[in-house]
VEXPAMI-389523 format. One record per residue (C-alpha): z, x, y; chain. Coordinates in nm, 4 decimals, decimal comma. Example, Ala and Ser with C-alpha at 12.3 -4.5 7.8 and 13.67 -1.06 7.14 Angstrom:
<nodes>
z; x; y; chain
0,7800; 1,2300; -0,4500; A
0,7140; 1,3670; -0,1060; A
</nodes>
This chain:
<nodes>
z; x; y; chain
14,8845; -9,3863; 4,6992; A
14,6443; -9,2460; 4,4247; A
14,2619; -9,1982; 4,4231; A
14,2522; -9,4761; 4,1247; A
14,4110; -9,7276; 4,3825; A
14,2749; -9,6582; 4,7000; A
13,8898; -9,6558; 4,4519; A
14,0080; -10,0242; 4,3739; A
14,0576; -10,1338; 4,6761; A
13,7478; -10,0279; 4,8121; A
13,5770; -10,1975; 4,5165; A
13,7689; -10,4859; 4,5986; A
13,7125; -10,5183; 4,9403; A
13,3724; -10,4969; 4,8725; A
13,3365; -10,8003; 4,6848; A
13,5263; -10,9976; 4,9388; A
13,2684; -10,8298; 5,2244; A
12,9466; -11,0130; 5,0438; A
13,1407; -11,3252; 4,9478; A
13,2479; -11,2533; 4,6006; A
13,5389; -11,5045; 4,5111; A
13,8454; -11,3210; 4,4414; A
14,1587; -11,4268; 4,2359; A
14,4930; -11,4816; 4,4280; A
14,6298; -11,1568; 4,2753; A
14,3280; -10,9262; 4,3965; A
14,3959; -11,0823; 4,7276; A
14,7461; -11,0163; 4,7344; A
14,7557; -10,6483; 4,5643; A
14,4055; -10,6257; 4,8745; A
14,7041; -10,6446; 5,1414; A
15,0048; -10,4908; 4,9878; A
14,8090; -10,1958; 4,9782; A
14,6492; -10,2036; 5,2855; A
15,0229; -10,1633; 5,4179; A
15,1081; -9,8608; 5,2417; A
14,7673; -9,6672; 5,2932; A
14,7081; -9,5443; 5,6046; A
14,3448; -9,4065; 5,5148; A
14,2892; -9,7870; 5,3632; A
14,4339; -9,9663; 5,6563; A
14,2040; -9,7685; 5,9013; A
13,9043; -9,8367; 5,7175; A
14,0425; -10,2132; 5,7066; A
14,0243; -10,2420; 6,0561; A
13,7000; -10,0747; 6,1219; A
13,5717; -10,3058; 5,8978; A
13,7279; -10,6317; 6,0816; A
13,6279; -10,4933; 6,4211; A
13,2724; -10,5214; 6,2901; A
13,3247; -10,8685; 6,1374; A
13,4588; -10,9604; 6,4918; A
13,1960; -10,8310; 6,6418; A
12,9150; -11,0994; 6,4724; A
13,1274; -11,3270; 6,7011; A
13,2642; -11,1847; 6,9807; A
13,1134; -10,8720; 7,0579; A
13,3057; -10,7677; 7,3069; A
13,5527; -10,7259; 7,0851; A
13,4216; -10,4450; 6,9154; A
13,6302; -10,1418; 6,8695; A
13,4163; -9,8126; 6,8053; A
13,6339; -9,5787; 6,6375; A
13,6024; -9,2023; 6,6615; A
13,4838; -8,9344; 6,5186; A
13,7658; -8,8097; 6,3153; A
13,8088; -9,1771; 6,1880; A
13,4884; -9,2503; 6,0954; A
13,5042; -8,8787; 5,9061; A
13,7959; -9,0513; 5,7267; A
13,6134; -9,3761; 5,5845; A
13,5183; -9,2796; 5,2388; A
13,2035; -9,4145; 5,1339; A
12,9617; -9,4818; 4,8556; A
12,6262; -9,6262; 4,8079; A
12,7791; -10,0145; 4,8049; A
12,9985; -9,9216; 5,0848; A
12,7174; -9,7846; 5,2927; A
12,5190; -10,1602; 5,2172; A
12,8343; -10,3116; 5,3461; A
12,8777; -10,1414; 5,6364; A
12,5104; -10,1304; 5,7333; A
12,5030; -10,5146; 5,6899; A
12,8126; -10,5805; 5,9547; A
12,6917; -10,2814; 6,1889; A
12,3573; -10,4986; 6,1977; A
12,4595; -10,8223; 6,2797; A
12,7223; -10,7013; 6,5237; A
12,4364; -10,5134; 6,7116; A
12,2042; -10,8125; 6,6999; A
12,4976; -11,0521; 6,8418; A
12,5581; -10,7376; 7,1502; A
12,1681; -10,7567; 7,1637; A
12,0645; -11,1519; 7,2199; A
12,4201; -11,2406; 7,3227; A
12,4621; -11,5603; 7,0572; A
12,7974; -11,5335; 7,0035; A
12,8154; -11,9219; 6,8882; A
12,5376; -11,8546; 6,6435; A
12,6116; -11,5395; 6,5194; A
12,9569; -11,6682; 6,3438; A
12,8242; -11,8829; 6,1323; A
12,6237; -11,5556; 5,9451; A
12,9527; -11,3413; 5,9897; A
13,0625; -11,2558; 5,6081; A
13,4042; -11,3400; 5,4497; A
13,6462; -11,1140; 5,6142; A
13,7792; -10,7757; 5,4403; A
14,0821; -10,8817; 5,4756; A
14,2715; -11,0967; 5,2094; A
14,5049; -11,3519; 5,3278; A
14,8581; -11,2875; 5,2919; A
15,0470; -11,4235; 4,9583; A
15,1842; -11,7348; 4,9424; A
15,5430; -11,8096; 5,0918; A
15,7727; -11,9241; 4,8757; A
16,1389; -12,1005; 4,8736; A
16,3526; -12,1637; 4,6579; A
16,7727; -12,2993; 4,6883; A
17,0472; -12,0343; 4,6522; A
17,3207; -12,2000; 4,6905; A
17,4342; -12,6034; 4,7380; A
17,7584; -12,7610; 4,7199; A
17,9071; -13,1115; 4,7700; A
17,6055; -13,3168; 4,6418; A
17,2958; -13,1474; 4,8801; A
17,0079; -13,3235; 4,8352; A
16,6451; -13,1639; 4,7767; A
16,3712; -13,4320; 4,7762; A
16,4774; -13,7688; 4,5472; A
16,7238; -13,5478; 4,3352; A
17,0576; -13,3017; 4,3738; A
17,0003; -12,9461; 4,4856; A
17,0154; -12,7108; 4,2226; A
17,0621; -12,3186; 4,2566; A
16,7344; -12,1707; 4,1675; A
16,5511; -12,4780; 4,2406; A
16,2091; -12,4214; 4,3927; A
16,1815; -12,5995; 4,7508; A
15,8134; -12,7460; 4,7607; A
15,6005; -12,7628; 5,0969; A
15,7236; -13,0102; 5,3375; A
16,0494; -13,0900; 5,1165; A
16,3577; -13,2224; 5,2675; A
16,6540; -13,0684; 5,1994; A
16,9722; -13,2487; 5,3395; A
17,3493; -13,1886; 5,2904; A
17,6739; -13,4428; 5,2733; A
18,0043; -13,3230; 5,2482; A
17,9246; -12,9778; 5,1403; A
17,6880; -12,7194; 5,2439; A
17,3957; -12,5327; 5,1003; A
17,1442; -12,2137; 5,1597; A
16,8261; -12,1525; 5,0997; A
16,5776; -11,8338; 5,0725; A
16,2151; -11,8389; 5,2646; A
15,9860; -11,5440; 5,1302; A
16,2944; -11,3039; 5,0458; A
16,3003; -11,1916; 5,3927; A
16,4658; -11,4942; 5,5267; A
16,7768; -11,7160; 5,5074; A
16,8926; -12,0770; 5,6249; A
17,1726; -12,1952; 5,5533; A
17,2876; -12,5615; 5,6753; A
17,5905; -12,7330; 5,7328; A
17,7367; -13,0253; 5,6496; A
17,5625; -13,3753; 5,7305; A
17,2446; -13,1495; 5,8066; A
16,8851; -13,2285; 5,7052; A
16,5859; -13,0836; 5,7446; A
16,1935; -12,9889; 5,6191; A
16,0446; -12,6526; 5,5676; A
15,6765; -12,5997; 5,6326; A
15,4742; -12,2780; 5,5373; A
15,1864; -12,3908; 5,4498; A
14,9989; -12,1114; 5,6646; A
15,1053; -11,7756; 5,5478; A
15,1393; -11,6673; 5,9374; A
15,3827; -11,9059; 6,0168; A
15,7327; -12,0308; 5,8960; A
15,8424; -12,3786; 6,0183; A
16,2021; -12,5151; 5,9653; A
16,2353; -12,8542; 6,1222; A
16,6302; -12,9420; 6,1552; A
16,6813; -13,3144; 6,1888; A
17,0523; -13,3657; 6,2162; A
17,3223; -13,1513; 6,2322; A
17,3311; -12,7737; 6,2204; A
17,1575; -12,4925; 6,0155; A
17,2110; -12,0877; 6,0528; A
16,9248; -11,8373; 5,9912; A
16,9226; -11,5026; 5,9412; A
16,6124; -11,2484; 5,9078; A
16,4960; -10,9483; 5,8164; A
16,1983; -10,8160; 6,0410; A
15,9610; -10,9961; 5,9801; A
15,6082; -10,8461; 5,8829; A
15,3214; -10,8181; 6,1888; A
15,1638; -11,1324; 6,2467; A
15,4059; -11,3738; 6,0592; A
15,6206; -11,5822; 6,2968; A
15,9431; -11,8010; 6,1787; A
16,0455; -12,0484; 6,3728; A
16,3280; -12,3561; 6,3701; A
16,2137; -12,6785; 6,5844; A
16,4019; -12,9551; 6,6594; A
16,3487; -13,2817; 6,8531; A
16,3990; -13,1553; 7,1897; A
16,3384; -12,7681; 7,1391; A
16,1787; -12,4550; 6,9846; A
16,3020; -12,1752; 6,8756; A
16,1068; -11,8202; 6,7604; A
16,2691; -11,5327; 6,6588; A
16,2080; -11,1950; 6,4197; A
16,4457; -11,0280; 6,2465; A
16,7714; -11,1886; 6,3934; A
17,0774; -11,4297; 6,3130; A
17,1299; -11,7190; 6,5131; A
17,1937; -12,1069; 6,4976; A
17,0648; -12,4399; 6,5991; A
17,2750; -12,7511; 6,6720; A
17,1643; -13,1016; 6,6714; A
17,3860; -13,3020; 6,9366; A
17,4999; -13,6537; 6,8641; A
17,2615; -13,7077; 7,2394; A
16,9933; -13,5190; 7,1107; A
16,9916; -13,1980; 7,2846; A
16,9584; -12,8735; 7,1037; A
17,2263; -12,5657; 7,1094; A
17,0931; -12,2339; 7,0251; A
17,3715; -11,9483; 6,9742; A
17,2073; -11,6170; 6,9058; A
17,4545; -11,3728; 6,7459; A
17,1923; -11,0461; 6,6951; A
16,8729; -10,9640; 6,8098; A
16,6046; -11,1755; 7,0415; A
16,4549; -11,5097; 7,0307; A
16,2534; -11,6926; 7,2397; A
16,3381; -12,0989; 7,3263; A
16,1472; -12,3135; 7,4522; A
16,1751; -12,6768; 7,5766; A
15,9840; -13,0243; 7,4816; A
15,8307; -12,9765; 7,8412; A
15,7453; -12,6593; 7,7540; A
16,0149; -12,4530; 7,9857; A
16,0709; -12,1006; 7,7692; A
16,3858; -11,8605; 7,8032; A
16,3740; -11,5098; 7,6120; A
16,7864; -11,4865; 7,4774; A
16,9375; -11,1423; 7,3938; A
17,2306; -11,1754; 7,1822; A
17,5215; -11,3017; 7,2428; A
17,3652; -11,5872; 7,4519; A
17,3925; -11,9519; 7,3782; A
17,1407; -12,1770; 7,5223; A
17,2053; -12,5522; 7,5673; A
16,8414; -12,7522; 7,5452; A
16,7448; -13,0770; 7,6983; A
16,5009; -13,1407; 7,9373; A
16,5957; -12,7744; 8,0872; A
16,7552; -12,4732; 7,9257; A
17,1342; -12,3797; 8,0466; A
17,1584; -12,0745; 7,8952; A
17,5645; -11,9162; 7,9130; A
17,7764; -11,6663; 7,7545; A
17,8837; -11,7848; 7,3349; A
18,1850; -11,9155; 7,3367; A
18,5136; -11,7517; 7,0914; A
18,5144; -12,0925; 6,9226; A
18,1622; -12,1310; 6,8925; A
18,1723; -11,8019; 6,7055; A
18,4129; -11,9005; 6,4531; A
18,2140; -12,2269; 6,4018; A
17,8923; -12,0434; 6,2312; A
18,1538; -11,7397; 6,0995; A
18,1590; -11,9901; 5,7694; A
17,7595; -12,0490; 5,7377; A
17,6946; -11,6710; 5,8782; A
17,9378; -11,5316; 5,6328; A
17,7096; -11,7833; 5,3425; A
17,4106; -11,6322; 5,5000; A
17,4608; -11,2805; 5,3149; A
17,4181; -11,3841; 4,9744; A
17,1709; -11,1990; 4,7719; A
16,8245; -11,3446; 4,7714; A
16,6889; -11,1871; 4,4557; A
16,6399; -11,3454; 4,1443; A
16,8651; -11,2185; 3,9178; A
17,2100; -11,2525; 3,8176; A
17,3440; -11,5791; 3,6884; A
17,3180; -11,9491; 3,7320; A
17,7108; -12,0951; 3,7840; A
17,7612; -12,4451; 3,8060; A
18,1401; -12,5116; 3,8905; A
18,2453; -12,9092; 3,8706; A
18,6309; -13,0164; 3,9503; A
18,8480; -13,3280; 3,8372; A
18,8758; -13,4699; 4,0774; A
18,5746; -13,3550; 4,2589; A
18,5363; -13,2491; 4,6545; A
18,7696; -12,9275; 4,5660; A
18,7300; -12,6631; 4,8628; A
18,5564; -12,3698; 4,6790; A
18,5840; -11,9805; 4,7077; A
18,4001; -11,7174; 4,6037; A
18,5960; -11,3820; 4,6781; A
18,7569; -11,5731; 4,9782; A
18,4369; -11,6659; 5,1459; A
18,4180; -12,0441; 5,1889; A
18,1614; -12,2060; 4,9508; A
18,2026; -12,6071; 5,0289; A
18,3275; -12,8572; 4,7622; A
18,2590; -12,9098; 4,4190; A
17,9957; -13,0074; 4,2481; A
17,8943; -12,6481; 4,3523; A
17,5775; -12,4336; 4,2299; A
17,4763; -12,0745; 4,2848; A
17,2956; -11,7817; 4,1723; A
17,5974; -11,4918; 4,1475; A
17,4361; -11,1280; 4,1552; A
17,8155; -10,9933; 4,0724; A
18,1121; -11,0381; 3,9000; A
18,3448; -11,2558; 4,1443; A
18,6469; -11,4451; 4,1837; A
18,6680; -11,8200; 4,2457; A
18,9433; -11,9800; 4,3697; A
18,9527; -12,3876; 4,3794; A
19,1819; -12,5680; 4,6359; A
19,2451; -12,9646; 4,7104; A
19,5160; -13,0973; 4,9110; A
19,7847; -13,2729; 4,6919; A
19,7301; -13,0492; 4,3741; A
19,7613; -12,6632; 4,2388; A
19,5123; -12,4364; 4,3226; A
19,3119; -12,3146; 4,0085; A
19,1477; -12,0219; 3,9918; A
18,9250; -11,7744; 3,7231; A
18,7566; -11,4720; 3,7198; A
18,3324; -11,4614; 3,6607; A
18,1836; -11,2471; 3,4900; A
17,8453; -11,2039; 3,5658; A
17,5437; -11,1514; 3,3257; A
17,1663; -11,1026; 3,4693; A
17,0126; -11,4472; 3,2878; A
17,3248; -11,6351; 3,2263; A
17,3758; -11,9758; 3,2921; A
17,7829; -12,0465; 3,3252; A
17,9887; -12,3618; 3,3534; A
18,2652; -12,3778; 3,4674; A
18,4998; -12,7673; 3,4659; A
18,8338; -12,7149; 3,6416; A
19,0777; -12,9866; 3,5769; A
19,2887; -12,9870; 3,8629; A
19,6721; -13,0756; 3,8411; A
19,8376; -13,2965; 4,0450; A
20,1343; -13,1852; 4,2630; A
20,5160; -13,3981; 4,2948; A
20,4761; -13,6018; 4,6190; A
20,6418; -13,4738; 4,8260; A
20,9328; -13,6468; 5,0536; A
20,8259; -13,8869; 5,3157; A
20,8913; -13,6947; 5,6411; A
21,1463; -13,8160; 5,9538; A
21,0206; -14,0034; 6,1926; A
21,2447; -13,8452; 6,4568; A
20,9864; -13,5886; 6,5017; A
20,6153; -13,6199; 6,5373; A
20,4106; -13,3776; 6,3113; A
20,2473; -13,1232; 6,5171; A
19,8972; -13,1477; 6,4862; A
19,7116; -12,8725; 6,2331; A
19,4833; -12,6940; 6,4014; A
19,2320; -12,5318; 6,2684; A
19,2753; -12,1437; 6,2998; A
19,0065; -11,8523; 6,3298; A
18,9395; -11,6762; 5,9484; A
19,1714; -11,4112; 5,9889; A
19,1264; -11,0444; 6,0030; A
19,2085; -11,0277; 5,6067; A
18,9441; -11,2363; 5,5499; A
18,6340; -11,1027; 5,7462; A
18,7133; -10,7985; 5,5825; A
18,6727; -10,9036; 5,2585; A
18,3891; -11,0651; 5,3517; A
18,2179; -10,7891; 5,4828; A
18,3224; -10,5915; 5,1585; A
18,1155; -10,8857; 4,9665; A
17,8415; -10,8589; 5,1661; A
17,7795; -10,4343; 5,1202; A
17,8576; -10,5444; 4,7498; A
17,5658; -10,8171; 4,7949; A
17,3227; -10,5356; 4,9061; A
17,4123; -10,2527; 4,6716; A
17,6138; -10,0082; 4,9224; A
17,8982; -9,9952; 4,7191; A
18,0191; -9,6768; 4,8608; A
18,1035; -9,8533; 5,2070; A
18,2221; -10,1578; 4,9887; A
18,4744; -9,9221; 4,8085; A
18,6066; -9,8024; 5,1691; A
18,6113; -10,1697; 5,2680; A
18,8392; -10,3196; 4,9703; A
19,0750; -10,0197; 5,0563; A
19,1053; -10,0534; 5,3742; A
19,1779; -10,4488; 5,2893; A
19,4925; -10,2982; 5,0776; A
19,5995; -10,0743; 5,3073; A
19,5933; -10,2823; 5,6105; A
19,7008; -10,6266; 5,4888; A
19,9158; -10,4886; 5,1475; A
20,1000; -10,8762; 5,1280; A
19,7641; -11,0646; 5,2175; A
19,5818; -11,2730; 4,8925; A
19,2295; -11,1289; 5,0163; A
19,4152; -10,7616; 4,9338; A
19,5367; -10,8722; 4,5654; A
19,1876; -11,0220; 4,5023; A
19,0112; -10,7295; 4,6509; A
19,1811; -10,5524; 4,3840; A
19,0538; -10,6648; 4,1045; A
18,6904; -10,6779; 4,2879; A
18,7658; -10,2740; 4,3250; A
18,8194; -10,2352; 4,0122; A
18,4842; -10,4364; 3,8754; A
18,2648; -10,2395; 4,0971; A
18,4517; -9,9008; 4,0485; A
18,3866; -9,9181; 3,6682; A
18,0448; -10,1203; 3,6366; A
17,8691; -10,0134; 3,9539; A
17,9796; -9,6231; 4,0654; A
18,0693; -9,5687; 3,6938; A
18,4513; -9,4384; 3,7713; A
18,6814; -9,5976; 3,5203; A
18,9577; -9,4033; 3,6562; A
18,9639; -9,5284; 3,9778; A
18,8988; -9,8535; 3,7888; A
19,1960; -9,8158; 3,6060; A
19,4357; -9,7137; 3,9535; A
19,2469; -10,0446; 4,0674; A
19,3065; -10,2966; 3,7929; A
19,6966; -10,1227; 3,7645; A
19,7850; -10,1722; 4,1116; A
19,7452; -10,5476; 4,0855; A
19,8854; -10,5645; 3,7921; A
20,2235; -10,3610; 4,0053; A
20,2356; -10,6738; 4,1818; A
20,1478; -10,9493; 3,9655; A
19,9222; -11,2698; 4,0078; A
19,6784; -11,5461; 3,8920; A
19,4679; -11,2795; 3,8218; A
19,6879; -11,0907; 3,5523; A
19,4508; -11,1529; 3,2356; A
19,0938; -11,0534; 3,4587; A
19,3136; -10,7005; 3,5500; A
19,4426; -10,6397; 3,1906; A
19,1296; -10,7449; 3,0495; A
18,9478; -10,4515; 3,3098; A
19,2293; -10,2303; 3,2088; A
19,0803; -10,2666; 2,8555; A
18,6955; -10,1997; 2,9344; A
18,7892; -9,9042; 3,1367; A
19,0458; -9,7421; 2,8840; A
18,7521; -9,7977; 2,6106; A
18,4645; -9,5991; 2,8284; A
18,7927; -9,3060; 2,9166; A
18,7537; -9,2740; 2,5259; A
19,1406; -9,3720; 2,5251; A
19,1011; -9,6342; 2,1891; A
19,4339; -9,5988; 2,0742; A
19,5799; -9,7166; 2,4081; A
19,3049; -10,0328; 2,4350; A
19,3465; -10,0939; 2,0736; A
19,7374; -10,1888; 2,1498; A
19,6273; -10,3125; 2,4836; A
19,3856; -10,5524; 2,2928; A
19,6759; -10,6790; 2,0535; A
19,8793; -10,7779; 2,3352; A
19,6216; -10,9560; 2,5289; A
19,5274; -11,1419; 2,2233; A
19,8606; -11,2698; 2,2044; A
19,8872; -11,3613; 2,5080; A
19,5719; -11,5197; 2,5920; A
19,4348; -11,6389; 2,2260; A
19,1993; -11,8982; 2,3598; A
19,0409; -11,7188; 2,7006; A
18,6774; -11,6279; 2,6735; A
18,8032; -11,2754; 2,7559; A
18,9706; -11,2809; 2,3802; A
18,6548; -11,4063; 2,2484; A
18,4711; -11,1043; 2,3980; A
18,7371; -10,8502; 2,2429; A
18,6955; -11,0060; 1,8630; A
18,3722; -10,9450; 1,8719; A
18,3799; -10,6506; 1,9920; A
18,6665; -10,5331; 1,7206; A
18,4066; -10,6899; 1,4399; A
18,1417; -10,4789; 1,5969; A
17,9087; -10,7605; 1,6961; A
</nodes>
């Protein structure tokens, strides 16, 4: 920290010592840098244990010599500190505790900024409030925010995620800066934290049960009966009942809630019931990217973005990277296109789905076997987990990941689309068009939907390689092949120099 800021902040704490109103951003920039000062902090604390003191007295801490050596003061500082040394030593003296607060100053301490939410992701017509959910959309204070066939995610003060399930509803509170309140109505919602900072608490409450955790991933289950079903997959939380009966969980634990707390071992299925929502869970919670709005005729199309399950159309998100979506709906051919991503940019997307021959009526010798529905398979986590190090900038360990995908599961449709999702982050994010190039080439070896995104990377990487003659005729032949894409589009321009 330098001398200029640590000089403001004792200036500013001042001012909030004697009363002085402060604007929201003082207060805020007051705490931020109390974190990342040590010297600042200290004196922060002396200067609350004083405050404290007016009060309760016995609560004051009398630092030592080398600290108070540390506290840099001036002449204002010296008033201040005088001033709280005083009336702590005349509450010690006449023991008025109860009288003495009400001539204790305005703390030194600023409260914490103000939590925010906002929706990342919703799909198959989520509700927030009266209207649709919309990617990007602010969630206000006490908001409900309620799913139908689809599901939908949203981000709590960057630092946390909640993601619910279908036929889920529930309200948000964080009105005090301390404390994060989900309340989960019906069905089932996911969260997953970062640690969370000292003295701020998130919690998820239902009907019959609490739950607090920090920095963890776990779910919460509303039962058709009412009880509550906790499954912690990492970290701690603590549960607690409606008649106040509290268990500590360490993951993996599940804890069943009603009027006690049953607390067993999670089971496989259970796992592979939040994999979908957990997986959802890893999306990027900054700002930028893009805005992409995906619609289908007809609508409730199962959605996928780079294999990870989305929900149905109408679908919105906020896309941090270039990705592939793939659209599927029983009775008609899967469509699918690859998204370009551009920080700012707001992209629609219509799919018109078509409609497959009906197929022959089947004997009635034989009963159908039941479907079941299967675990994701091993194909699939992968590429998940390839996403999410994309999501969070390792792209190292995301390079490893996609080739592992080809080399274990060559024949698999997560390998073929990790290809092309190589290839993306090879050239635009580590800046190594010639392992772009291997990339983009070795789906093109084996052909698929995804031909024009793999010649069209071919292109951009052949262009930064300096090899123009070779994306020049590259160019021509896309163009003929593909006159109308938005990828053709891109290369006119860029022949006209625009």
């Amino acid at each position: 920290m330098s001398a200029a800021d640590c000089q403001r902040w004792m200036e500013l704490s001042d001012q909030a010592a004697v009363g002085e109103t402060l604007s929201a951003r003082d207060q805020a920039w007051l705490v931020q840098h109390a974190r990342g000062c040590a010297d600042c902090a200290r004196e922060a604390g002396f200067y609350a244990s004083l405050r404290d003191a007016v009060g309760r007295p016995e609560r004051l801490v009398v630092p030592s010599r080398a600290e108070v050596a540390k506290t840099r003061r001036g002449p204002r500082r010296h008033a201040v500190v005088l001033g709280l040394a005083l009336a702590a030593g005349l509450a010690l003296a006449v023991g008025v505790a109860s009288n003495a607060s009400k001539r204790a100053v305005a703390p030194v301490a600023a409260p914490a900024p103000p939590i925010t939410a906002r929706v990342l992701f919703a799909s198959g017509h989520a509700r927030l409030g009266p209207g649709a959910a919309m990617a990007g959309q602010a969630v206000a204070q006490g908001e409900r925010f309620r799913t139908n066939d689809g599901v939908a995610c949203m981000a709590i003060a960057q630092s946390i995620t909640v993601c619910l399930d279908a036929m889920s509803a529930a309200t948000v509170s964080f009105a005090d800066p301390g404390r994060t309140i989900v309340y989960l109505e019906k069905g089932r919602l996911l969260a997953r934290l970062d640690h969370q900072p000292a003295g701020r608490t998130f919690l998820v409450r239902t009907a019959k049960a609490e739950v607090q955790a920090v920095g963890t991933r776990f779910s919460v289950g509303v039962a058709e009966d009412g009880r509550t079903l906790v499954r912690l997959h990492e970290g701690k939380v603590a549960v607690r009942a409606a008649n106040r009966v509290s268990s500590a969980l360490a993951a993996p634990a599940q804890a069943n809630v009603s009027d006690d707390i049953r607390v067993a071992p999670i089971p496989a299925q259970a796992s592979d019931e939040d994999q979908v929502l957990s997986d959802l869970s890893t999306l990027t919670r900054t700002p930028s990217g893009a805005m992409v709005l995906l619609q289908s005729t007809p609508s409730g199309a199962d959605v996928f973005v780079d294999n990870v399950a989305m929900g149905k159309t109408p679908l919105s998100t906020l896309l941090a990277t270039s990705a592939h979506v793939r659209l599927s709906l029983a009775g008609y051919a899967p469509a699918s296109e690859w998204l370009p991503i551009v920080d700012g940019a707001r992209i629609e997307r219509t799919f018109t789905l078509t409609a497959l021959p009906t197929p022959a009526v089947a004997s009635l010798d034989k009963p159908a076997r039941a479907r079941r529905s299967t675990p994701a398979s091993a194909a699939s986590r992968l590429l998940a987990a390839a996403q999410a190090l994309r999501a969070r900038g390792e792209y190292d360990a995301c390079a490893q990941a996609y080739r592992r995908l080809w080399a274990e599961f060559p024949d698999s449709e997560e390998a073929k689309v990790s290809m092309i999702s190589l290839g993306e982050l090879e050239l635009l994010g580590r800046k190594r068009p010639v392992a772009a190039l291997d990339a983009f080439g070795a789906y093109l070896r084996i052909g698929g939907p995804l031909e024009r995104e793999a010649r069209f990377g071919r292109i951009r990487a052949l262009r930064v390689l300096g090899r123009d003659a070779e994306a020049d005729a590259e160019s021509a032949a896309f163009l003929r092949d593909y006159p109308t894409s938005i990828q053709a589009t891109t290369l006119r321009r860029q022949a006209h120099g625009q």
